[in-house]
N, C-alpha and C positions, 0 to 999 in steps of 0.2 A: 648400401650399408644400412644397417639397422641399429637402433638405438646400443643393441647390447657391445656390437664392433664398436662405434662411437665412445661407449663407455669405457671399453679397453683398450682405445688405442690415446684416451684425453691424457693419461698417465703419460706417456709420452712425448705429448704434442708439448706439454707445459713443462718439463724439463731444462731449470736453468743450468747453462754451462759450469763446470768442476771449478772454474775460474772465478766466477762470480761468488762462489760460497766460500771458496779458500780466501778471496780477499777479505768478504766480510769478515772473517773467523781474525783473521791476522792487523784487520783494524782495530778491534776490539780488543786485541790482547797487548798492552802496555808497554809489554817487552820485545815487540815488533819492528824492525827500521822500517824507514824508505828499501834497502836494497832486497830485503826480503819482500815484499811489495811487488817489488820489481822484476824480482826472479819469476812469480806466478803469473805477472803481465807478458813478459818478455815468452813466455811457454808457449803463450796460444798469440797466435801472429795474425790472428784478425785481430784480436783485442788489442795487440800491442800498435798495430798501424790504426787502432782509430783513435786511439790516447796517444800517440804522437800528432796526430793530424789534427788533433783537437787543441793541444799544446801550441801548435804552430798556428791556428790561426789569429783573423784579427780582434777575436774576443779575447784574447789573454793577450794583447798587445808588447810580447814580447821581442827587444829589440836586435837578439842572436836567433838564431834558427836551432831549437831544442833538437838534437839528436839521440840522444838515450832515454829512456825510463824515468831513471832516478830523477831525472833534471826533469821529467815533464810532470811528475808527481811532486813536487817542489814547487814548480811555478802551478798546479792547477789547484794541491792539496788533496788531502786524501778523500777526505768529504767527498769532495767533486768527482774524485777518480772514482771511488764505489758507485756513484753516482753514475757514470757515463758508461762503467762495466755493468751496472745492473739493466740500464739500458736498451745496451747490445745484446745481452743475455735474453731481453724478455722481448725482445725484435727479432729476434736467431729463432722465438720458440714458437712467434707468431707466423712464422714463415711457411708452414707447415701445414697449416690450416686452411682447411676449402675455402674458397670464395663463395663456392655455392652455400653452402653453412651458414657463416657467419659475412656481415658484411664489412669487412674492416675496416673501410673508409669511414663509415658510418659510426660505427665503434670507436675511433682515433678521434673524432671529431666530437663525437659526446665524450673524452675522457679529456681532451684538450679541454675543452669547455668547462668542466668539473673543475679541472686545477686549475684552472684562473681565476674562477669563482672564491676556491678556497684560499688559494693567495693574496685576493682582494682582502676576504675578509679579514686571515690573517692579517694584514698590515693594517687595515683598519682600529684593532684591535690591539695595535700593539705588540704584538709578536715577534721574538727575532727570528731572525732565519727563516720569513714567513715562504721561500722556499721549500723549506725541509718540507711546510705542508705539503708540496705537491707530490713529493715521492710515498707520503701516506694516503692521499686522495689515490694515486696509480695504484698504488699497492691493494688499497681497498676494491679499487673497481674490476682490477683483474682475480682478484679470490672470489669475489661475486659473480 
């Protein structure tokens, strides 16, 4: 391949799932439920078995076994949910990608590193949700 296939096939490669934008659109809009939510998770059945499987484990230390949707955006919050669908979206898009190219480990490892930096400092500083930094730290270092 040469630079200019590279160039037309990046469009591609970096394409998040229809899922991941509809949630965001439907977070953001006030007049949204939980079940609407639920309906665009429940659509795409990777995304819905990893936000069940996430719901169920021992980080949300819940003490029924969450079965549907709407119950596992309830106990995780939406926050979170966008959060774990953008995730899987931008891991679906890195899958795609040469090894020969890019070295992902290497890549994963300098972007882990970045957001713990910045969540440090966040919290250092006072910051709530010094979380949130980390999905702007990701966010920045994959458009770069």
């Amino acid at each position: 391949m040469n630079v200019r296939d590279y160039a037309v096939n990046a469009g591609d490669v970096f394409v998040l799932p229809e899922s991941v934008i509809k949630i965001k659109q439907l977070i953001n809009d006030d007049a949204t439920s939980i079940d609407d939510i639920a309906e665009v998770i429940n659509y795409d059945p990777a995304v819905m078995s990893k936000v069940l499987k996430i719901s169920n484990s021992a980080l949300y230390k819940f003490p029924n076994t969450i079965s549907t949707v709407t119950k596992a955006i309830q106990v995780i919050g939406t926050r979170s949910i966008y959060d774990l669908v953008l995730a899987y979206g931008v891991a679906s898009a890195f899958k795609e990608i040469n090894p020969d190219i890019v070295d992902l480990n290497r890549f994963w490892e300098q972007s882990v590193s970045c957001a713990l930096l910045c969540k440090n400092l966040a919290e250092r500083v006072g910051l709530n949700e010094p979380e949130r930094c980390l999905c702007v730290v990701c966010y920045t270092i994959l458009v770069n």
